[in-house]
Structure formats: structure tokens, C-alpha cells
N, CA, C and O atoms as CSV, one atom per row, in Angstrom:
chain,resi,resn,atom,element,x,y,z
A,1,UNK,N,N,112.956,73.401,70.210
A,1,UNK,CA,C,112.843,74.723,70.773
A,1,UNK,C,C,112.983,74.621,72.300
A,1,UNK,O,O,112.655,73.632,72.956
A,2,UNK,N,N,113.443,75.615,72.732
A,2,UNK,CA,C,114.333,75.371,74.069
A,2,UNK,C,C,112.455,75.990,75.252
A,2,UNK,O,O,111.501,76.573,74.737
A,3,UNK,N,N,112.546,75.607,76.658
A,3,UNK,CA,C,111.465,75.863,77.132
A,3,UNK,C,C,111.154,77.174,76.887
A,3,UNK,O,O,110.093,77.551,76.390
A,4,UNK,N,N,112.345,78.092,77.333
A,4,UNK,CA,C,112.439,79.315,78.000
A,4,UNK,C,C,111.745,80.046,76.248
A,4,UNK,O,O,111.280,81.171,76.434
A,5,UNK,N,N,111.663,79.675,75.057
A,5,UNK,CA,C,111.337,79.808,73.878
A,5,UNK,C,C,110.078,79.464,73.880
A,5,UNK,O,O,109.304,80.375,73.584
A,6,UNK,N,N,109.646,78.504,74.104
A,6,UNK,CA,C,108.084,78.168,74.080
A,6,UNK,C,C,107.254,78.578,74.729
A,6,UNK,O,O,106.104,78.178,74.545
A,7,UNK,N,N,107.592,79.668,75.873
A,7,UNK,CA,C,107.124,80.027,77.054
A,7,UNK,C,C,106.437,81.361,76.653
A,7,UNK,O,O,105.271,81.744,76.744
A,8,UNK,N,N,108.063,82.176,75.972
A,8,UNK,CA,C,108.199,83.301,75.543
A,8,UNK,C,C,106.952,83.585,74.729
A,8,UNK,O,O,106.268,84.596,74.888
A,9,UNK,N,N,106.646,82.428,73.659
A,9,UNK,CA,C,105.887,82.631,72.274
A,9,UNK,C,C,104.698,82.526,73.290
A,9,UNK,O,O,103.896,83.458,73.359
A,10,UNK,N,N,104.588,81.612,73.941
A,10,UNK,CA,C,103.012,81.676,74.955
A,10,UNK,C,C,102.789,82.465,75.432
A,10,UNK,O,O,101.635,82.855,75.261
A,11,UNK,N,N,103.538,83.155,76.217
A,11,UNK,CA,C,103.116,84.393,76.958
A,11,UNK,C,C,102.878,85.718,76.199
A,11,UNK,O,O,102.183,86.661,76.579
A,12,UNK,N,N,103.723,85.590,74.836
A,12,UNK,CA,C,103.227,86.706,73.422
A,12,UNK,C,C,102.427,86.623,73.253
A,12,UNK,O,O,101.867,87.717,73.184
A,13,UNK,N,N,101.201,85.004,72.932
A,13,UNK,CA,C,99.965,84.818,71.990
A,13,UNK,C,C,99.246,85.451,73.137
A,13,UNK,O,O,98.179,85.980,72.827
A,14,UNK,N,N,99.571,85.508,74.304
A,14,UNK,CA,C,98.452,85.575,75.380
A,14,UNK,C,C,98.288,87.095,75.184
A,14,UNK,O,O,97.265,87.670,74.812
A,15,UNK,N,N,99.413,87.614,75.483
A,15,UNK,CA,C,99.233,89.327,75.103
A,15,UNK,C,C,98.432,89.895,74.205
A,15,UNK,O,O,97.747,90.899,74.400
A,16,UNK,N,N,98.528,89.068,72.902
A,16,UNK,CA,C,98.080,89.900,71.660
A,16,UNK,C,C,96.581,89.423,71.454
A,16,UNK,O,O,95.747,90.189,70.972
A,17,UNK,N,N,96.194,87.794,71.937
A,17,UNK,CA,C,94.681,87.652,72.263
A,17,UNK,C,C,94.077,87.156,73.332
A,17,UNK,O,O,94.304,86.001,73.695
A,18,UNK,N,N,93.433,87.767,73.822
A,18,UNK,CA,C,92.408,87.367,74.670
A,18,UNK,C,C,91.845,86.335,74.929
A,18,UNK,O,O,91.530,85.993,76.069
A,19,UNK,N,N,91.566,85.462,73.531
A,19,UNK,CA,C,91.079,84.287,73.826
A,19,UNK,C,C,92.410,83.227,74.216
A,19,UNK,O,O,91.991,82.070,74.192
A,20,UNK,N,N,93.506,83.273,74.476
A,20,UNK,CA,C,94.564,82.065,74.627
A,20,UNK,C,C,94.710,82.477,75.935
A,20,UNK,O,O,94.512,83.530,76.541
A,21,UNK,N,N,95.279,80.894,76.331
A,21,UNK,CA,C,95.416,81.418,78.062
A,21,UNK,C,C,95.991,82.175,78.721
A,21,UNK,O,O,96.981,82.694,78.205
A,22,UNK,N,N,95.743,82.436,79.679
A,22,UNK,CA,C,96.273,84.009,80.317
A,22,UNK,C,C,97.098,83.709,81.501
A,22,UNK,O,O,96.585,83.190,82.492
A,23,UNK,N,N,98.361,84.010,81.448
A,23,UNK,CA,C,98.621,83.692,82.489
A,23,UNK,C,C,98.356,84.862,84.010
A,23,UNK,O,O,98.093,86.059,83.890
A,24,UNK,N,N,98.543,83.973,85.633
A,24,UNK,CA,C,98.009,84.756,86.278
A,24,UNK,C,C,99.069,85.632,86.842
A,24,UNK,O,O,98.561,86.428,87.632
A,25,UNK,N,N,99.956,85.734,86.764
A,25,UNK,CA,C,100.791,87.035,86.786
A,25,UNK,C,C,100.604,88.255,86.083
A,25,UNK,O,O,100.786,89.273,86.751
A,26,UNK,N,N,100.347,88.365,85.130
A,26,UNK,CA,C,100.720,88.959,84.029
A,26,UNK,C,C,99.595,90.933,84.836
A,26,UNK,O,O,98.433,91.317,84.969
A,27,UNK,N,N,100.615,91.310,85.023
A,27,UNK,CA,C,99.916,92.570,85.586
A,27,UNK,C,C,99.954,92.634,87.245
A,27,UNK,O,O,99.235,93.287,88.001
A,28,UNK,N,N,100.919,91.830,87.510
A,28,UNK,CA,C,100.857,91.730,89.258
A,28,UNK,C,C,101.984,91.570,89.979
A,28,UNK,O,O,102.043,90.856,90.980
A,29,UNK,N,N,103.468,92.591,89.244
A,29,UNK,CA,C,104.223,92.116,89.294
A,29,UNK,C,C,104.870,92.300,90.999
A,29,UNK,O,O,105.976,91.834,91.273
A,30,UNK,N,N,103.943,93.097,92.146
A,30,UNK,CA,C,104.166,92.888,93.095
A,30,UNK,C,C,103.785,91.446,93.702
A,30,UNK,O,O,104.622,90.925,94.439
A,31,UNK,N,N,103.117,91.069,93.559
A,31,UNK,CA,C,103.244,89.469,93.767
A,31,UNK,C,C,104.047,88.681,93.597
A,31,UNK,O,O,104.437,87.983,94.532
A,32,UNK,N,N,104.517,88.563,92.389
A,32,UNK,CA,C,105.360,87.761,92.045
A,32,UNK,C,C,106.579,87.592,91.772
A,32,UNK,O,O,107.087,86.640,91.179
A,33,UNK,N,N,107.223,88.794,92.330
A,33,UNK,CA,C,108.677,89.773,92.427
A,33,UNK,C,C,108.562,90.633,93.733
A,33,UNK,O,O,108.857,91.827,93.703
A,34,UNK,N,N,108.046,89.898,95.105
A,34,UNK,CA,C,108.177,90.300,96.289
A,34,UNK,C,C,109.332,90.945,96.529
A,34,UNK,O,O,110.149,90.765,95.626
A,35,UNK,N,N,109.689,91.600,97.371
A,35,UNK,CA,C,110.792,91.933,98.320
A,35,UNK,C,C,110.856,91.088,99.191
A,35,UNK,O,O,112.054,91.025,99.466
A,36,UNK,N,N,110.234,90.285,99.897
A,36,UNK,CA,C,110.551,89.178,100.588
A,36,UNK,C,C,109.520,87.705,100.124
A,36,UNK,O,O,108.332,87.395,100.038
A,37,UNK,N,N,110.465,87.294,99.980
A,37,UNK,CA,C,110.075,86.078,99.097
A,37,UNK,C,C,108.680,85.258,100.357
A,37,UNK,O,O,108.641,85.162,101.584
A,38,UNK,N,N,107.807,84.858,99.330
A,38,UNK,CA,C,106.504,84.516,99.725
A,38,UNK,C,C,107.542,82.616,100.004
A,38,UNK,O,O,108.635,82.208,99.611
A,39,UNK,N,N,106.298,81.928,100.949
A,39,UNK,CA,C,106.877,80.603,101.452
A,39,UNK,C,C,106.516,79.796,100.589
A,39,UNK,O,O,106.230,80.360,99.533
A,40,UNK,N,N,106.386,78.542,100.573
A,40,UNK,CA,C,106.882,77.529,99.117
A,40,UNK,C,C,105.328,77.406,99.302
A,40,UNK,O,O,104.812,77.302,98.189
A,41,UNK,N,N,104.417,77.381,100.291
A,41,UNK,CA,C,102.994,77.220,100.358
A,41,UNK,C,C,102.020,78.246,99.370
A,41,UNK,O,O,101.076,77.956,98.635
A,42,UNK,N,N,102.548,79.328,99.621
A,42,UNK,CA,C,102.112,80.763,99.308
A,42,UNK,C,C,102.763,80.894,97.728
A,42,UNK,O,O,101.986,81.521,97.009
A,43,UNK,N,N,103.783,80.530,97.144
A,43,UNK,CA,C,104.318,80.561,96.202
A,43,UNK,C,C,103.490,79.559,95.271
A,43,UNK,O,O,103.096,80.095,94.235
A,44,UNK,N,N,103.152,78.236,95.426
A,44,UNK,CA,C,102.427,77.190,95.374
A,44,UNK,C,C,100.622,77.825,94.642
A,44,UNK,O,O,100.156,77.737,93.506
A,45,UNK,N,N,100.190,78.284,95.622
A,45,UNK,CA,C,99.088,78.806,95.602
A,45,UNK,C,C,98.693,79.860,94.415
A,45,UNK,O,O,97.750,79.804,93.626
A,46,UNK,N,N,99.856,80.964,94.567
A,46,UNK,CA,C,99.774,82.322,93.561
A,46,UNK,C,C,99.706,81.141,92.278
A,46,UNK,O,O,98.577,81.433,91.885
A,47,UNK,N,N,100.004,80.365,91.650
A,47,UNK,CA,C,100.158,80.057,90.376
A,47,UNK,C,C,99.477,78.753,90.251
A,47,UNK,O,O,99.569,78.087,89.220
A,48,UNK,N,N,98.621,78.278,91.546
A,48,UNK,CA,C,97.992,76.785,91.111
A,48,UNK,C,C,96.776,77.015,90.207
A,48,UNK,O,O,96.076,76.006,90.132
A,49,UNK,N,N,96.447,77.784,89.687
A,49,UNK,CA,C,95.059,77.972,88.844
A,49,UNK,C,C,95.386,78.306,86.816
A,49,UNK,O,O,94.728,78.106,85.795
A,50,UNK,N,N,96.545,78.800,87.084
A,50,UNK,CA,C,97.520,79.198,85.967
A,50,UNK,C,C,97.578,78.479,85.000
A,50,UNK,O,O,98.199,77.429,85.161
A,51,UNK,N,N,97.078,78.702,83.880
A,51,UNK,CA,C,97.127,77.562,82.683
A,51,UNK,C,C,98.597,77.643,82.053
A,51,UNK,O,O,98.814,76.820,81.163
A,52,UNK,N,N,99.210,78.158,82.249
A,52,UNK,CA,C,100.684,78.372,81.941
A,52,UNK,C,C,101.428,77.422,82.799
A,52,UNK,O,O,102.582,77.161,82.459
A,53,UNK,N,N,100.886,76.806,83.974
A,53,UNK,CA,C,101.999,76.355,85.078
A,53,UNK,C,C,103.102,75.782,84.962
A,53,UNK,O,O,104.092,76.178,85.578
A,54,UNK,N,N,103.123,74.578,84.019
A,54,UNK,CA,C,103.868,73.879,83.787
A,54,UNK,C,C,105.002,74.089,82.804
A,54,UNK,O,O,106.021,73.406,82.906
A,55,UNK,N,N,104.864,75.058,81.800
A,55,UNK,CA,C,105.444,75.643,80.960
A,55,UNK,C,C,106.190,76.883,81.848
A,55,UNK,O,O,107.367,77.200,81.673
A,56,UNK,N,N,105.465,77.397,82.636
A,56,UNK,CA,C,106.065,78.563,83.116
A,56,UNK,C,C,107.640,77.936,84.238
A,56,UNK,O,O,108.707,78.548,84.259
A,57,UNK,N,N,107.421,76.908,84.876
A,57,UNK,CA,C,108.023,76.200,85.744
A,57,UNK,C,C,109.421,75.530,85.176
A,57,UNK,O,O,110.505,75.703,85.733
A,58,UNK,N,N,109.232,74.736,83.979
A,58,UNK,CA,C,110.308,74.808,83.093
A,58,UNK,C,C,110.814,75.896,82.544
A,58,UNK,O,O,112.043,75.940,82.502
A,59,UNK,N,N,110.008,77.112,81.954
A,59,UNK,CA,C,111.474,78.383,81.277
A,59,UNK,C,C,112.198,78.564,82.271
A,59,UNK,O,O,113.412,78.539,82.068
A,60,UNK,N,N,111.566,78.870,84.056
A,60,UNK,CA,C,112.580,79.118,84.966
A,60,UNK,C,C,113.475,78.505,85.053
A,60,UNK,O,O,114.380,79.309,85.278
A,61,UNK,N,N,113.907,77.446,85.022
A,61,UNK,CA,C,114.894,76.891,85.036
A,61,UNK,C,C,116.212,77.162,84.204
A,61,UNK,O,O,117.361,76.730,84.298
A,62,UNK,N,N,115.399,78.312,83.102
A,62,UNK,CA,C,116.556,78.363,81.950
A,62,UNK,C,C,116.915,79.862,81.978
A,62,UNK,O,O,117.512,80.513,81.121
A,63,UNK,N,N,116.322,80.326,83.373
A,63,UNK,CA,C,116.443,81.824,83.711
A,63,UNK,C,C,116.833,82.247,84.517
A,63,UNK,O,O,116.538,81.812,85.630
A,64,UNK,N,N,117.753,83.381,84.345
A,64,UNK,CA,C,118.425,84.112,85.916
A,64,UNK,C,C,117.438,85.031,86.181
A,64,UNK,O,O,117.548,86.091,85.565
A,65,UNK,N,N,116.531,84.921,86.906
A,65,UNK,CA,C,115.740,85.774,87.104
A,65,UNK,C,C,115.102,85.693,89.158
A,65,UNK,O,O,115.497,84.783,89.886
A,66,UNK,N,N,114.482,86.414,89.488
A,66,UNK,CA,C,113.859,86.651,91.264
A,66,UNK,C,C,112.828,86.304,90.852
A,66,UNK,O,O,112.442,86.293,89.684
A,67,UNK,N,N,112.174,85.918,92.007
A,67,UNK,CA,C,111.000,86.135,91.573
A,67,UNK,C,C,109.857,84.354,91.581
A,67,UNK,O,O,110.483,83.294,91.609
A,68,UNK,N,N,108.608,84.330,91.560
A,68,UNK,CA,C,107.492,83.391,91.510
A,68,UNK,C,C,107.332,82.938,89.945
A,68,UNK,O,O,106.903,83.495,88.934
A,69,UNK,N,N,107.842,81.759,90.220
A,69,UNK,CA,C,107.595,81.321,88.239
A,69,UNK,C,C,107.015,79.706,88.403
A,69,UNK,O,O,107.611,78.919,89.138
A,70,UNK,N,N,106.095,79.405,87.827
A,70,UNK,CA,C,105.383,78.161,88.261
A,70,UNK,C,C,105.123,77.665,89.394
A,70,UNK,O,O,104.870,76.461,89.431
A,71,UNK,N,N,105.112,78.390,90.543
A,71,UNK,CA,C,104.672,77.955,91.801
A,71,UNK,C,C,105.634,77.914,92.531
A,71,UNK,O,O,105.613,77.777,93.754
A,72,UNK,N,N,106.631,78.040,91.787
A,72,UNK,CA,C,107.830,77.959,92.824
A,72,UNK,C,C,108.416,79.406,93.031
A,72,UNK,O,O,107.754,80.313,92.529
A,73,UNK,N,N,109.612,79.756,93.727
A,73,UNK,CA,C,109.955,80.960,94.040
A,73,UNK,C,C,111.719,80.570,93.700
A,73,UNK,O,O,112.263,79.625,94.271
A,74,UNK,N,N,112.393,81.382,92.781
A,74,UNK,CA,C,113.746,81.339,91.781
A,74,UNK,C,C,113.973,82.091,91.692
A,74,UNK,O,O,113.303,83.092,91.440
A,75,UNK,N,N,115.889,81.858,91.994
A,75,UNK,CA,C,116.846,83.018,92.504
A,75,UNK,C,C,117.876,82.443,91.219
A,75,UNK,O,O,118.364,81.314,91.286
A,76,UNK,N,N,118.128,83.332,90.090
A,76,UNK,CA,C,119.121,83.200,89.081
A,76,UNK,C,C,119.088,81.675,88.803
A,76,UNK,O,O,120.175,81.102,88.872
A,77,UNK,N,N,118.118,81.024,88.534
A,77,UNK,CA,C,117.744,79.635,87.769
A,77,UNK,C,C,117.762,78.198,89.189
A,77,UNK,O,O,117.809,76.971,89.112
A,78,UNK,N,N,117.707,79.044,90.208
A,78,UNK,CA,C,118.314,77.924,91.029
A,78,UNK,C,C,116.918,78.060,91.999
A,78,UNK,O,O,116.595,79.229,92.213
A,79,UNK,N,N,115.832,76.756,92.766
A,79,UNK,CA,C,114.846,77.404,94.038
A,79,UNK,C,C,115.141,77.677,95.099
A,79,UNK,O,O,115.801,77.038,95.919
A,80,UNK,N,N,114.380,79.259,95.200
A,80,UNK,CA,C,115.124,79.562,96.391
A,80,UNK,C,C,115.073,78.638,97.654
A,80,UNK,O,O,115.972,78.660,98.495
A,81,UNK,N,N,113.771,77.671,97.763
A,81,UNK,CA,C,113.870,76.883,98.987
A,81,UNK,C,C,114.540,75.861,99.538
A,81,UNK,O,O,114.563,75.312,100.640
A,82,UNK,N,N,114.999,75.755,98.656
A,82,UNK,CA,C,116.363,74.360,98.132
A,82,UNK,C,C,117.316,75.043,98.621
A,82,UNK,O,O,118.123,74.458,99.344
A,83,UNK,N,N,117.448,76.242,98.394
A,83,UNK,CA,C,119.288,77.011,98.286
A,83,UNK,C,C,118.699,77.560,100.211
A,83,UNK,O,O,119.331,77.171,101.193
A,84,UNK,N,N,117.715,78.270,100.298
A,84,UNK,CA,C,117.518,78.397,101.702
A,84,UNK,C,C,117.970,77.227,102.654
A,84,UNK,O,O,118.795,77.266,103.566
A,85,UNK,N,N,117.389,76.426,102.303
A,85,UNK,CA,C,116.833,74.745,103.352
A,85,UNK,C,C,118.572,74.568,103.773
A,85,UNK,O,O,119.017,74.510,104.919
A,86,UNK,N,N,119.446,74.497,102.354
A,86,UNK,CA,C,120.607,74.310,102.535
A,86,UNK,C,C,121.703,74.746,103.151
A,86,UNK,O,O,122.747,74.205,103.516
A,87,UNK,N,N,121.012,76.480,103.225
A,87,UNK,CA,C,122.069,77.450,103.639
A,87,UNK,C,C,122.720,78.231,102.639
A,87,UNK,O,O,123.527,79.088,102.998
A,88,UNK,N,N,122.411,77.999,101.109
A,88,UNK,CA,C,123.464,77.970,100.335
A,88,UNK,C,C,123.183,79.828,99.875
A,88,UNK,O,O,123.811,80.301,98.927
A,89,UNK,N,N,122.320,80.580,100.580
A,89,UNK,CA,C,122.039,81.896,100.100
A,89,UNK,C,C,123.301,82.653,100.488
A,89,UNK,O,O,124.055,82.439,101.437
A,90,UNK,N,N,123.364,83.623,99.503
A,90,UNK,CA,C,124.558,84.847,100.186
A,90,UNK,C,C,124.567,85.662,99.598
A,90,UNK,O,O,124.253,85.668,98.407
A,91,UNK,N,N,125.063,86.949,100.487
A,91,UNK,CA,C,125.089,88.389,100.583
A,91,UNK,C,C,123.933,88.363,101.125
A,91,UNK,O,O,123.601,87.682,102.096
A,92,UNK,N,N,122.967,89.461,100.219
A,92,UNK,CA,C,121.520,90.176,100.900
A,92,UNK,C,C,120.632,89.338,101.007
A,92,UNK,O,O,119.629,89.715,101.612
A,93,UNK,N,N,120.651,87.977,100.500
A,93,UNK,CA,C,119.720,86.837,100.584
A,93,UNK,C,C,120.034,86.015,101.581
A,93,UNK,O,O,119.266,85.067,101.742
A,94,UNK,N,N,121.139,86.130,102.449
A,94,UNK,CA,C,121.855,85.233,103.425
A,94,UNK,C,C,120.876,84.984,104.621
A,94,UNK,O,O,120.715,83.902,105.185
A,95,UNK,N,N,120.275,86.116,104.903
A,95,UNK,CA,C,119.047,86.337,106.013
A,95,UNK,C,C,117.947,85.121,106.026
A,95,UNK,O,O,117.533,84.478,106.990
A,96,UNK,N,N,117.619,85.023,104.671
A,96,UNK,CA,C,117.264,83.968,104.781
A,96,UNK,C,C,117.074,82.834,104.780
A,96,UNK,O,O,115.940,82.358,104.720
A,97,UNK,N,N,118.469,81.932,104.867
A,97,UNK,CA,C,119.156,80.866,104.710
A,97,UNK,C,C,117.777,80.243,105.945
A,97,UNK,O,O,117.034,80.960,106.614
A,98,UNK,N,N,117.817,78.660,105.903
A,98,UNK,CA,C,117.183,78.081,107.270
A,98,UNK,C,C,118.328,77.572,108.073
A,98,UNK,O,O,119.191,76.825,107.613
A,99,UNK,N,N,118.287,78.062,109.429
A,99,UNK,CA,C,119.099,76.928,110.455
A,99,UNK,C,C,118.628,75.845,110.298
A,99,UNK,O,O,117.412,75.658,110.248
A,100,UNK,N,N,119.444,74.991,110.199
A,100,UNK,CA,C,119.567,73.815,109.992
A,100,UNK,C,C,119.847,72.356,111.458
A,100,UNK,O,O,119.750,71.130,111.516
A,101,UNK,N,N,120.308,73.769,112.625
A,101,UNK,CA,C,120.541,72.956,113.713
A,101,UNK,C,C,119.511,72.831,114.689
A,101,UNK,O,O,119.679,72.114,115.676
């Protein structure tokens, strides 16, 4: 079963009971779908308590999605701080590429 599948079914059991772990997003989706992306520190933080972390950190990878997913912060399956650091952002995300010089 693929991550982004095992994730899915986890984050279902969590919905339907109370007693399975919860993840800490779940109801906060201004947090974790900023308009301006939180820093790899701050991204780090929102999800270090998260019993999901590690599971949540792998589906991203198998997702085009914005947004805070295991501590990290992911732009269409790729981190954004990686693609920043590099330069490699573009169009409306270009702003925040890092100089590099």
C-alpha cells in the first residue's frame, strides 16, 4: 500500500474515533495552508508533537499539494525550502526564491 494510502486510512480512523491519534492539523487549515509560507523552523514546530508525523511526511511526497505536511512546508510534491534555497520557484512563488549571492 502506497504512503499517500496509509495516511489517507489514518487520517479516516482518526475522524471517525476519538480514541486513535489525532492529527494536529486537522481543523486549522489556516496554519497549515498559509498564504505565506511559515520558515522551515516554524513549519518544524506546527507538527513536532503530531502523532501522525512521520506518516504524514511521507504521503507528501506522493502529493501535489501547498501547504505544511510533516513539518515540512510542500509545493506540488517537491520542499518548498529546497526549491527556495535553490532559486528553483516560479511565477507567484518566485518572490520567494533565496539570493544565493
Amino acid at each position: 500500500m502506497s504512503a499517500v494510502a496509509n495516511f489517507d486510512r489514518a487520517l479516516a480512523r482518526a475522524r471517525r474515533d476519538p480514541d486513535e491519534p489525532q492529527p494536529l492539523c486537522e481543523g486549522r487549515p489556516d496554519e497549515f495552508t498559509p498564504d505565506v509560507p511559515p520558515s522551515e523552523k516554524e513549519a518544524k514546530a506546527l507538527c513536532a508533537d503530531c502523532p501522525l508525523l512521520a506518516m504524514c511526511k511521507e504521503a507528501a511526497r506522493g502529493r501535489a499539494e501547498w501547504g505544511v505536511h510533516g513539518g515540512i512546508v510542500w509545493l506540488d510534491g517537491k520542499q518548498w525550502h529546497w526549491l527556495a534555497r535553490f532559486g528553483l520557484l516560479s511565477g507567484e512563488y518566485e518572490q520567494y526564491n533565496i539570493d544565493q549571492n
